[in-house]
Structures are given as structure tokens and as C-alpha cells.
C-alpha positions in Angstrom: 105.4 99.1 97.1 107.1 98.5 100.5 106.2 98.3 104.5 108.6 99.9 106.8 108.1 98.5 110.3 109.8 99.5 113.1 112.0 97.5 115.5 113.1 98.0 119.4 116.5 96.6 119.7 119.2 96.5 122.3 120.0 97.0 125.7 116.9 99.3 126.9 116.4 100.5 130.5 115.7 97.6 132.2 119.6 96.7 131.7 121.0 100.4 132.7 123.1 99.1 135.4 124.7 95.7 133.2 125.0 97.3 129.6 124.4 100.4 127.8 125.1 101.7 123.8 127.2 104.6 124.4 126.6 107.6 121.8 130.0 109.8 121.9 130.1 114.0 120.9 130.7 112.9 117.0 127.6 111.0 116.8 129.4 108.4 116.6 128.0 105.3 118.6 128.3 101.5 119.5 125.6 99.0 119.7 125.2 96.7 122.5 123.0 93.7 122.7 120.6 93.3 125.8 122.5 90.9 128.2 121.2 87.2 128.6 121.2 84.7 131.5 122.8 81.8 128.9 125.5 82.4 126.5 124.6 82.9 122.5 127.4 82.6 120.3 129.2 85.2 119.0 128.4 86.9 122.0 129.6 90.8 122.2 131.6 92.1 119.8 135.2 93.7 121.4 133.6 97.6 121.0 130.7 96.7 123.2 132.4 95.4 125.8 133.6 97.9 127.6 130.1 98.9 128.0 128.8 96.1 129.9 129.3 95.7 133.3 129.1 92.2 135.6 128.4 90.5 132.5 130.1 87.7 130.6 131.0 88.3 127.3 129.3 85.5 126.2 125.9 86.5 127.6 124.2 88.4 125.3 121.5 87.7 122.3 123.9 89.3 119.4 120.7 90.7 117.6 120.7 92.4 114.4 124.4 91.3 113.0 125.1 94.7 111.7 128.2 93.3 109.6 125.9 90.7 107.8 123.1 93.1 107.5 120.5 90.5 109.3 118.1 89.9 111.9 116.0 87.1 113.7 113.2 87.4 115.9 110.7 84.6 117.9 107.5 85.6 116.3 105.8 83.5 118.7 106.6 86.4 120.9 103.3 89.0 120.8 106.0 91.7 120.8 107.0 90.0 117.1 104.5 88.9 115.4 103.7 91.5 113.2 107.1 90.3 111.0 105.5 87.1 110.2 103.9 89.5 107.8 107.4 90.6 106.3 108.1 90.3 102.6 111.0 90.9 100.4 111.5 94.4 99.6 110.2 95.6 102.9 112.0 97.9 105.1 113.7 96.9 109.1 113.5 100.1 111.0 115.5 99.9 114.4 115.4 102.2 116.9 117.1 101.7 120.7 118.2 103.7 123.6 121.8 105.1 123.3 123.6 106.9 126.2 125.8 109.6 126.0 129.5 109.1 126.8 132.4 111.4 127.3 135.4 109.0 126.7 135.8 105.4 125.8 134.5 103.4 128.8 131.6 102.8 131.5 133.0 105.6 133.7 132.5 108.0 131.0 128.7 107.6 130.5 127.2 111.1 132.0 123.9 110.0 132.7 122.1 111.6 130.1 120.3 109.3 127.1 117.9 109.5 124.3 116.3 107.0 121.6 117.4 107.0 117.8 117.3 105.2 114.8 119.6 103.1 114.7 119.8 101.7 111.3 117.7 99.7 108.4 117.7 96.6 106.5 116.1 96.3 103.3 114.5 92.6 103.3 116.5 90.6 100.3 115.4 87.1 101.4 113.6 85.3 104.7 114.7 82.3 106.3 111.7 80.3 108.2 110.5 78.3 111.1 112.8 74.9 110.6 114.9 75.9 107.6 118.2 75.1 107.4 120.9 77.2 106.2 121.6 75.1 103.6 118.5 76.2 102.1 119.6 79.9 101.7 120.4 81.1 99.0 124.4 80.6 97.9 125.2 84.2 98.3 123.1 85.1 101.3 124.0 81.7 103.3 127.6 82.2 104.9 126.2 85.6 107.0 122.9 84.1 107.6 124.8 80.9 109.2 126.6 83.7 111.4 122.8 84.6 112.8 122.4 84.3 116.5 118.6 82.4 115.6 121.0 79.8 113.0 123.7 79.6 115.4 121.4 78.3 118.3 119.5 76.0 116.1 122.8 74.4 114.9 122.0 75.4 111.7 118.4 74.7 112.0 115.9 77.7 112.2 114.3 76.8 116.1 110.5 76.5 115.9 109.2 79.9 115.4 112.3 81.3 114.3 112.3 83.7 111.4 115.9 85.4 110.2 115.4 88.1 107.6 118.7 89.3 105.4 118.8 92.7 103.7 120.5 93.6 100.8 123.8 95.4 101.2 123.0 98.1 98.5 120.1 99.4 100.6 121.0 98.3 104.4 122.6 99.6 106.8 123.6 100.6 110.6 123.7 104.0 110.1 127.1 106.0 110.9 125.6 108.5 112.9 122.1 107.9 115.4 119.4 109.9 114.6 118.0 111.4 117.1 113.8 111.5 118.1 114.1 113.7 119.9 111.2 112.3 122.5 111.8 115.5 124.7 110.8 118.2 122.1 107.2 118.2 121.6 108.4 118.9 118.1 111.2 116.1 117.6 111.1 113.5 114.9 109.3 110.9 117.4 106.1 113.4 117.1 106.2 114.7 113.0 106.6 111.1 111.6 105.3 108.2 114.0 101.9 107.1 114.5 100.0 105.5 117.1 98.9 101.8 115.6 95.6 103.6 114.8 97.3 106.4 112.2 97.1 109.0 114.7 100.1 111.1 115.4 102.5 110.7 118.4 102.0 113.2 120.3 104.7 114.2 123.8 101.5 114.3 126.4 99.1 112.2 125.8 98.2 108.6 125.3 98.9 106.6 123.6 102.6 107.1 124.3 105.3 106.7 122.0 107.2 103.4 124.1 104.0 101.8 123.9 102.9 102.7 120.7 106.8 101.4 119.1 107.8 99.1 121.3 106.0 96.3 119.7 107.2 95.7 116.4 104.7 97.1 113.6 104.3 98.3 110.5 104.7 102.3 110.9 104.1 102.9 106.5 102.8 101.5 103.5 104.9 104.0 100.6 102.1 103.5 98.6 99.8 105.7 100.7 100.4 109.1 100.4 100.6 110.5 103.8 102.6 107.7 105.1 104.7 108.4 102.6 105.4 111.8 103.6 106.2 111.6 107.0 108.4 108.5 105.9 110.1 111.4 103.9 110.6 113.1 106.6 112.7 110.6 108.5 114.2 110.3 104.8 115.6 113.6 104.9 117.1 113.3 108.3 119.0 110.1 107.7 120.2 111.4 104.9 121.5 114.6 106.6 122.6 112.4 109.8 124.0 109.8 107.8 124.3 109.9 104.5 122.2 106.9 104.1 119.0 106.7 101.7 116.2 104.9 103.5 113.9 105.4 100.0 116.6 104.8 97.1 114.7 103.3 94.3 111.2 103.2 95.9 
């Protein structure tokens, strides 16, 4: 049965005044990449840019590729190394700070932001440490070429490089965020996420939740029963946010 493990991912407060993922008063939302000091190819897509600011369009780390449904990490990194342990049929879980905007633009963001889920990839097939793309599999190997990780490398997975690719059925960016809800002693952040040691978030105390997610971990195993549930319950609000099943067929 599968691991879901969850996954910090774009620009985060750190880069509030050079890029931010707007969320608009549909739901609706953009993603934009953390900017970089060196440019990565493809660099940001046209949505995002007109939410960075004194950054080159070039500059960022492009990271998931939501239209090939895949992601790389350095899991040399101790903030990573926890996918090394990633195997097919496992669930990406990505989470990241979106802030609300009232038009189309950088002068439209209000000030106000909040962390959601993001979207999911369902892990098809994982490309390694000093694989080439050649080695992917035929279907899976044009999108994973079009990774950031693959780009770099010239088509050479870097030395402790790791690109996972989900399968379309079950992966996705999800159409609407879903909200945690980290203000609300009761919000999703507090019913269904753990501390690494099983014990419930909680608003107030410690461990708190940006340090107990923003490593990447696994947050459940389906095959134990209250893991299970409280993945249920992030189940049922995808769903309802998104029409997106995180649990089809598991």
C-alpha cells in the first residue's frame, strides 16, 4: 500500500518582496517557482511572471513541472532525503504559500496569505543519481527531458539528483488550493498532519506545523488505519475543493 509524503514547494516568505503565487477570489491560483541567482531553463512560465518582481525570467528553479506531472529534488539536501525512500505507487503531496490577489498583477496582492495544498503526483516511475534520459521509459521520457534536474545535467541526472514522474490518471495540480487553514485551531493543518513522531499538529504548541512539514517526510502509510483516516480527511476536501481523488484505487 502507498506512502504519501509531503512537499514544501515554491516561492515561500523568504522571497515576499521578488515573487509570490497569487490565489484570486475563485480559488483559482498560479504557481510561482522560488527565484534563483543563475538561470534554469524553462525558467517562469508567462502566468507567473507578472508575479515576480526585480527578477529575470530566467532565474528561477521551475520545480514541479505541473504540465508533465514531475518533480526533482537534491536528496543530498537534509531537507530531501526522505524521497530517496520513494517508490512507485507512492503519493507527492505539495503544499506552498499562496497570496491573495485582487486583480491580475503585483499591485493587486492585498497583503493577506495562507498555505494550501497545492497538488499531487502519483509516483509512475523514478529517474536516479546519473541516469540519462534515454533510460526512461519511451512514454515517460519526452516530459522528463523537460525536468529542470534533466535540463541542467544536459540530459544527465547531476550527482544526487533524483526526478520522480507521476501518472497522469492519478496526478495532478489541483484546480482550486486547498486551504489549511493554519489560523483556525481547527483547520485541516491541525485534524490531519502529524508531528514526525504521530502526534497531532496542534496551533500553539511545539512542535510547530513549518517545522514539522517543511522537511519533506512521509505524513501516511494507507495501510495503517489511523493514517488512513486523517489521509481521508484531506481526501474529502480535495475532492470538494477540486474535484480531484487523492485515494482512487488505493
Amino acid at each position: 500500500m502507498s506512502l504519501v509524503y509531503i512537499i514544501n514547494v515554491g516561492a515561500n516568505t523568504s522571497h515576499t518582496g521578488k515573487a509570490r503565487s497569487p490565489i484570486f477570489g475563485d480559488g483559482s491560483w498560479v504557481y510561482v517557482s522560488f527565484p534563483t541567482r543563475h538561470p534554469y531553463r524553462p525558467g517562469y512560465s508567462l502566468d507567473a511572471r507578472p508575479f515576480i518582481r526585480g527578477v529575470s525570467a530566467e532565474n528561477t528553479h521551475a520545480d514541479p513541472s505541473w504540465e508533465d506531472l514531475s518533480y526533482g529534488d537534491n536528496c543530498s539536501n537534509p531537507r530531501a532525503l526522505a524521497l530517496k525512500k520513494v517508490r512507485n505507487g507512492d503519493i507527492l503531496l505539495f503544499w506552498g504559500l499562496l497570496w491573495r490577489n485582487g486583480g491580475k498583477e503585483w499591485s493587486a496582492f492585498t497583503g493577506e496569505r495562507g498555505w494550501y495544498l497545492l497538488g499531487a503526483l502519483r509516483v509512475e516511475e523514478i529517474a536516479v543519481p546519473g541516469q540519462a534520459v534515454q533510460q526512461v521509459t519511451e512514454p515517460n521520457r519526452s516530459r522528463a527531458g523537460r525536468n529542470a534536474h534533466f535540463v541542467h545535467g544536459a540530459g544527465i541526472l547531476p550527482k544526487h539528483d533524483w526526478v520522480w514522474l507521476g501518472t497522469p490518471r492519478y496526478s495532478r495540480k489541483f484546480s482550486r488550493a486547498v486551504d489549511l487553514a493554519v489560523a483556525s485551531p481547527s483547520g485541516l493543518m491541525y485534524t490531519a498532519f502529524t508531528s514526525s513522531k504521530g502526534v497531532l499538529l496542534t496551533r500553539d504548541a511545539k512542535p510547530s506545523w513549518r517545522s514539522s512539514l517543511r522537511t519533506c517526510r512521509k505524513v501516511w502509510d494507507l495501510n495503517d488505519p489511523a493514517d488512513r483516516a486523517r489521509a481521508e480527511i484531506v481526501r474529502k476536501e480535495i475532492l470538494t475543493q477540486s474535484n480531484f481523488d487523492l485515494l482512487e484505487d488505493l
